[in-house]
GULUM-77592 format. One line per 3 residues: number of its first residue (from 1); their letters; for each residue x, y, z of C-alpha. Coordinates in nm, 4 decimals. Layout:
// residues N
NUM	a	X/Y/Z | ...;
// end
This chain:
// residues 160
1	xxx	0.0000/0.0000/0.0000 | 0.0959/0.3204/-0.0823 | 0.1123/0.6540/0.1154;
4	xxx	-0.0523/0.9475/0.0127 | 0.2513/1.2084/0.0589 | 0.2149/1.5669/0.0033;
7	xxx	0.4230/1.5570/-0.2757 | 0.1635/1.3088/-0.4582 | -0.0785/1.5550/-0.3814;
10	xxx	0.0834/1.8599/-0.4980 | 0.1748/1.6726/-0.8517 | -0.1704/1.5522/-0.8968;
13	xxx	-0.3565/1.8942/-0.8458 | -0.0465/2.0273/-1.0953 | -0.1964/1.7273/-1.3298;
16	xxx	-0.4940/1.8593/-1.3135 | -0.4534/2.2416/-1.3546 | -0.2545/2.1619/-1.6585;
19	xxx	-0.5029/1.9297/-1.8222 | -0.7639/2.1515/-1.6868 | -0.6235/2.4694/-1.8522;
22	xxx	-0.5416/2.2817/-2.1734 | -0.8794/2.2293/-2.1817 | -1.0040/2.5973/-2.0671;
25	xxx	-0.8276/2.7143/-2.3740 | -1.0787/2.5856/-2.6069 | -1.3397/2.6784/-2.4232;
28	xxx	-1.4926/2.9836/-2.5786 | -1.8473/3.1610/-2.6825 | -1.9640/3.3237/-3.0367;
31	xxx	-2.0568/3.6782/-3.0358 | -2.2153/3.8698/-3.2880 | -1.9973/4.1348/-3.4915;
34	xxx	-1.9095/4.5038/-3.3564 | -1.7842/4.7809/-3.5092 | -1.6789/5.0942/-3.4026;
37	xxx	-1.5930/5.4672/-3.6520 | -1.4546/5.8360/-3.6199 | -1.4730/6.0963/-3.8601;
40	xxx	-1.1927/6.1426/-4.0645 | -1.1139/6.5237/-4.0746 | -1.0196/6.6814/-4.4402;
43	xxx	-0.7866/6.9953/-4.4725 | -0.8274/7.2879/-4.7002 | -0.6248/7.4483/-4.9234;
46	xxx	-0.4219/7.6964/-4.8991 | -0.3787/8.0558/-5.0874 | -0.0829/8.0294/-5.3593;
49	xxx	0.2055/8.2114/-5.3433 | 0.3269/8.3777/-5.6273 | 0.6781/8.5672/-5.6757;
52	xxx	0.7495/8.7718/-5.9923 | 1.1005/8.8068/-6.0531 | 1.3012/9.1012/-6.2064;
55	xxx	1.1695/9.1915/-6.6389 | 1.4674/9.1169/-6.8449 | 1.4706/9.4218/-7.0380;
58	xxx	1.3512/9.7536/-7.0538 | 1.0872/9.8975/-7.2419 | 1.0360/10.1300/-7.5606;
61	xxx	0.7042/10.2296/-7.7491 | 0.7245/9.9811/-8.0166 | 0.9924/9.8033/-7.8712;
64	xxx	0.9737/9.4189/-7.8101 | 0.8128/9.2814/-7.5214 | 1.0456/9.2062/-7.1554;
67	xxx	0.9446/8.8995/-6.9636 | 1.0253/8.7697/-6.6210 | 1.0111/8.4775/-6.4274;
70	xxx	0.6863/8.4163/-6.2110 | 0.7293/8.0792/-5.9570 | 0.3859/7.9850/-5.7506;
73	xxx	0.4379/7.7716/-5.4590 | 0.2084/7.5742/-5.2503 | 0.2884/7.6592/-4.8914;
76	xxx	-0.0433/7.3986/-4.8029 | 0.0114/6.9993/-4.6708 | -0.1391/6.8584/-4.9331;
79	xxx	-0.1051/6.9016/-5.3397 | -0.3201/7.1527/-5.4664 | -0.4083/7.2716/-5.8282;
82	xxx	-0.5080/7.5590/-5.9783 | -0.6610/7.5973/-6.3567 | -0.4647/7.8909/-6.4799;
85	xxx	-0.2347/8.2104/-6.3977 | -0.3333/8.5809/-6.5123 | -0.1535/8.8766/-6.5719;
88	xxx	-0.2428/9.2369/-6.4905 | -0.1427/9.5357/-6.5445 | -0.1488/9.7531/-6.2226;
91	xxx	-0.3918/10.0864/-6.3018 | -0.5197/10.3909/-6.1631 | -0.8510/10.4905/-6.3807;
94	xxx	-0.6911/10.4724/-6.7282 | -0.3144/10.5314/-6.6147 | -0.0600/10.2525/-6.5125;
97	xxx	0.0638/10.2134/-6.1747 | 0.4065/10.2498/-6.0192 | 0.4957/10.0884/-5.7243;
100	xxx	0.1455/10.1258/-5.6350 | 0.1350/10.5327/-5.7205 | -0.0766/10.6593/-5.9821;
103	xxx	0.1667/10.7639/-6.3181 | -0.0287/11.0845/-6.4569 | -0.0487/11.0117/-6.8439;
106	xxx	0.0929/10.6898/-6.8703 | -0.2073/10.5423/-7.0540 | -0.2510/10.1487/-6.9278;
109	xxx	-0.3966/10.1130/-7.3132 | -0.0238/10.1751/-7.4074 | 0.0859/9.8279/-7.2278;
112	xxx	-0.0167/9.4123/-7.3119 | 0.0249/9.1660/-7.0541 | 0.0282/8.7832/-7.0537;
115	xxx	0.1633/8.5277/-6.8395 | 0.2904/8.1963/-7.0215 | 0.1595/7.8456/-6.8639;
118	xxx	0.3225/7.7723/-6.6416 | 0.5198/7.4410/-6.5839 | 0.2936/7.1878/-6.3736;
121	xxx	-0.0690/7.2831/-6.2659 | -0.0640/7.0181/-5.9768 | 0.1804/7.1032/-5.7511;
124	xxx	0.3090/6.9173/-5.4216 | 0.3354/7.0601/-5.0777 | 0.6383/7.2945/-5.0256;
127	xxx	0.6886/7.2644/-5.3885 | 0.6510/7.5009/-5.6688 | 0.5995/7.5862/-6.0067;
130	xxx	0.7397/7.8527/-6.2967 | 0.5871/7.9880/-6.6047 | 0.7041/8.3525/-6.7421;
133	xxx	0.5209/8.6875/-6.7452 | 0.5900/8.9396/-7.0429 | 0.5047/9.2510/-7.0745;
136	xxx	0.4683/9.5617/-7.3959 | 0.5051/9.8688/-7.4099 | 0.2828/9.9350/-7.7453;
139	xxx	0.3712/10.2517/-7.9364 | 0.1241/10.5139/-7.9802 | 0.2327/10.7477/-8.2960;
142	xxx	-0.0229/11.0287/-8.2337 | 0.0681/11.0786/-7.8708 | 0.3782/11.1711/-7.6861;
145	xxx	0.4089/10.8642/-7.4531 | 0.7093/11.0992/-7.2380 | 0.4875/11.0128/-6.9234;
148	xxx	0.6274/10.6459/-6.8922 | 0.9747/10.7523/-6.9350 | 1.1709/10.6043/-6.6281;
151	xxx	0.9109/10.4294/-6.4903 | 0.8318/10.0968/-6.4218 | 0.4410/9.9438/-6.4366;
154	xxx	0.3100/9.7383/-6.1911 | 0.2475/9.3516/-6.3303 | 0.0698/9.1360/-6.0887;
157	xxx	0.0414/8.7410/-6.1267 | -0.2560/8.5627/-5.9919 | -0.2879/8.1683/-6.0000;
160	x	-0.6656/8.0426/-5.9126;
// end
């Protein structure tokens, strides 16, 4: 006959917890689907900026047109696009504009304005873009056009 020792005891409950758990593992209940959502939050763009560099050249009635540089950038964090760039001519009434000052007889009919396309209309965040600006001075042969001497006109760049 055998003795039932502690030791017995102690390896038999260990039998049993381990089959036990083994089984407990596999042991489990259905349930039904769940779900859980949160709004996903969309930026907005940001306004372009645009830089007009230096005109290459400078101007004379009849003369042949100057042209700069124009670069747009997309400060925003996210690419942004835009469907086309503008050029205008800055104006007071019916007279061009110097550094934003009113030239007295320097007729804004006297001046065309385009901007080129520029290189990419899709542009990436922190990136940017170039197209060129150009600008003429027309010539007007039955007025003196001695108003615009030494000045410059004011050519804005807009990309929307």
């Amino acid at each position: 006959m055998r003795f039932v020792t502690k030791k017995r005891v102690a390896a038999a409950v260990a039998a049993l917890a381990i089959g036990g758990g083994g089984m407990a593992a596999y042991a489990y209940f259905t349930a039904a689907s769940g779900s859980g959502s949160h709004t996903a939050p969309v930026g907005t763009s940001t306004a372009w900026q645009v830089s007009v560099g230096a005109f290459s050249a400078n101007l004379y009635p009849g003369g042949p047109s100057t042209t700069a540089t124009y670069t747009v950038t997309n400060p925003g964090s996210g690419h942004q696009g835009f469907t086309g760039v503008t050029a205008t001519l800055g104006t007071s009434g019916s007279d061009v504009t110097s550094g934003g000052v009113d030239v007295a007889g320097c007729l804004s009919s006297w001046f065309s304005v385009s901007a080129g396309a520029p290189a990419a209309t899709d542009v990436a965040p922190g990136a940017n873009t170039t197209g060129q600006v150009s600008i003429t001075f027309n010539n007007d042969t039955a007025t003196s056009q001695d108003a615009c001497k030494n000045k410059s006109p004011d050519v804005t760049v807009t990309a929307s």
